[in-house]
N, C-alpha and C positions, 0 to 999 in steps of 0.2 A: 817894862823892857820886853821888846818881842824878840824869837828867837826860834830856828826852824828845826823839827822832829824829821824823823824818818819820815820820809814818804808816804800817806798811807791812802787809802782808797778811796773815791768819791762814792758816797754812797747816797745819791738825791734820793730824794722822796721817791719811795718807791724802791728802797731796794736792803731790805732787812735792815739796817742801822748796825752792821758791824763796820768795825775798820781791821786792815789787812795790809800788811808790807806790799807792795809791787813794783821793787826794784830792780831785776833782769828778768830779760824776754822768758816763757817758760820750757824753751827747748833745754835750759840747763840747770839743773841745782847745786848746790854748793853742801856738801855732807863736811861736817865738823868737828872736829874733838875740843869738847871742852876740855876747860884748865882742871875742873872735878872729876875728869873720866868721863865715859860713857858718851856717844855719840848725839848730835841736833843735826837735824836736817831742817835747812831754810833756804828762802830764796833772795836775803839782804844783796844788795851791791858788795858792800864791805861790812869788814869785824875789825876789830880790835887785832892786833900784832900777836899777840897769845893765843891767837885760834889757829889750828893746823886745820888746813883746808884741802880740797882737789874737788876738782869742777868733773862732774859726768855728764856726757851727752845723754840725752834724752830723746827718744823721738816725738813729733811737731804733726802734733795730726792736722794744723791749718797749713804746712807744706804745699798746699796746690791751690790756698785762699780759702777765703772764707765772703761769704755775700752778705750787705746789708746795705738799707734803702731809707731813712727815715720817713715813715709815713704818717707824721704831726699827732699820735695817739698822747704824746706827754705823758707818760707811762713813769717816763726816766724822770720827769719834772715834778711829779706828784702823787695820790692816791695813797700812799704808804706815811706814814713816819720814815727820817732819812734826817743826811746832814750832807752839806755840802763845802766842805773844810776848804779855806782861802788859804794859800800859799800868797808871801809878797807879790808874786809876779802877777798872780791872780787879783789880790787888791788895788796892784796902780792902775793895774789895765782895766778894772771894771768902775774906780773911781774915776780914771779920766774919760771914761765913754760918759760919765754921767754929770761929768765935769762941777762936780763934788771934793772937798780935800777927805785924802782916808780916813782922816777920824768922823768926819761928817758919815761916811759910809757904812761905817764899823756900829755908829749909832743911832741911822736908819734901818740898815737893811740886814743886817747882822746881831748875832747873838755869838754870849759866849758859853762854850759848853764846856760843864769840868770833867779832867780827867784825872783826878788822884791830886795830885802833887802843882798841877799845871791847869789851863784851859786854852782851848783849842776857839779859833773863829771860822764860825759856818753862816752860811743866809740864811735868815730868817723865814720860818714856813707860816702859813694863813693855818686859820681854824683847822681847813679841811684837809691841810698835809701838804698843799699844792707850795712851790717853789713861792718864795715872795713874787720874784719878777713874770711870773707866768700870765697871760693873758689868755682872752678868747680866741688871740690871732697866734698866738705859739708865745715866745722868749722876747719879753719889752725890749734885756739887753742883749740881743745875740750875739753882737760883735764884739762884745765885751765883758762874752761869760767865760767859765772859770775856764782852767783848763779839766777838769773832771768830767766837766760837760761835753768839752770839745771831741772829746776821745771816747764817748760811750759808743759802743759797746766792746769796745776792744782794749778791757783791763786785761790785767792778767789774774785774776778771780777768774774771771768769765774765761778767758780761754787758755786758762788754763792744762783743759785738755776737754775732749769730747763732748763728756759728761756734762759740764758744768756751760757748755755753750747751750748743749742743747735746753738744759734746764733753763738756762734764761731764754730759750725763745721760744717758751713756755707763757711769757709775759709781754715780749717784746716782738711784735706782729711785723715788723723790719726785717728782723734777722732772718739769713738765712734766703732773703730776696731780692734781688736788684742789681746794684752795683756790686762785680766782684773785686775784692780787697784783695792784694798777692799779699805774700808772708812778709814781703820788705815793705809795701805799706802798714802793716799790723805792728811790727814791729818799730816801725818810727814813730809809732802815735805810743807805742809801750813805753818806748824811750824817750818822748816828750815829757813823759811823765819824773823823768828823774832828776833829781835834784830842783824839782819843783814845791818843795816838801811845804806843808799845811803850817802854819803861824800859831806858836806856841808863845802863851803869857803867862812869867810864873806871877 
């Protein structure tokens, strides 16, 4: 039985091997009171009916854009440990580029990785960390990669303020150069991301 989690972060090869909620833009967070007392600050879309909520603005240090160019270094593709979690929408679209049925796909090119209780479906990486689908010539399926891929470098990890952009472009030789992004492009690829959520098998 599949069945979709939260949202959570593409993290390819190359980019620590955590996962992360990034459900709204990071101009605003969502402060909470639990049902036990005491305050959670997150940044989920939604909670549960039992959570007393109020949304604060925030200020958007990418307010005047932010620049980035990809310059084929495959950074984001490989060199690290990393997982590349498939959502549905992500399996039909990269099985019918391949013109494969998804379970053929799930059993080529994909692995499952556990997570407690459940497992998560991510692509399969080569010896040396690199994306399965990566070549010498960049992405075998590019029109047909996930949406993870489609949207780097513009998580909400990464920009989610200053710091954390510049930190990645610290690895990512792109950022920071080229074509400039306005905050409503940044924000549609943030929001591409929702309800796109990663394929859970209990």
């Amino acid at each position: 039985m599949y069945v979709c989690l939260w949202q959570m972060e593409r993290f390819p090869s190359g980019q620590r091997g955590q996962t992360v909620n990034l459900l709204v833009t990071p101009s605003k967070v969502r402060i909470l009171l639990s049902p036990n007392g005491g305050l959670l600050l997150s940044r989920k879309a939604s909670f549960p009916s039992y959570y007393c909520f109020q949304e604060v603005s925030m200020s958007c240090f990418y307010e005047n854009g932010l620049q980035f160019e990809c310059t084929g270094c495959n950074y984001c593709c490989g060199c690290e440990p990393g997982f590349v979690f498939l959502s549905q929408t992500d399996l039909t679209r990269l099985s019918a580029h391949l013109h494969i049925t998804e379970e053929a796909c799930i059993e080529t090119y994909c692995r499952y990785v556990p997570m407690g209780s459940f497992k998560m479906i991510s692509l399969t990486e080569k010896k040396n960390y690199d994306c399965i689908f990566l070549t010498e010539k960049g992405c075998s399926v590019y029109e047909g990669r996930p949406e993870q891929c489609r949207t780097y470098p513009f998580w909400s990890s990464i920009v989610e303020d200053k710091a954390a952009w510049e930190a990645e472009m610290a690895s990512c030789p792109g950022m920071g150069k080229g074509r400039l992004y306005t905050k409503e492009e940044i924000e549609k690829l943030l929001q591409a991301r929702i309800g796109n959520d990663p394929i859970m098998k209990f």
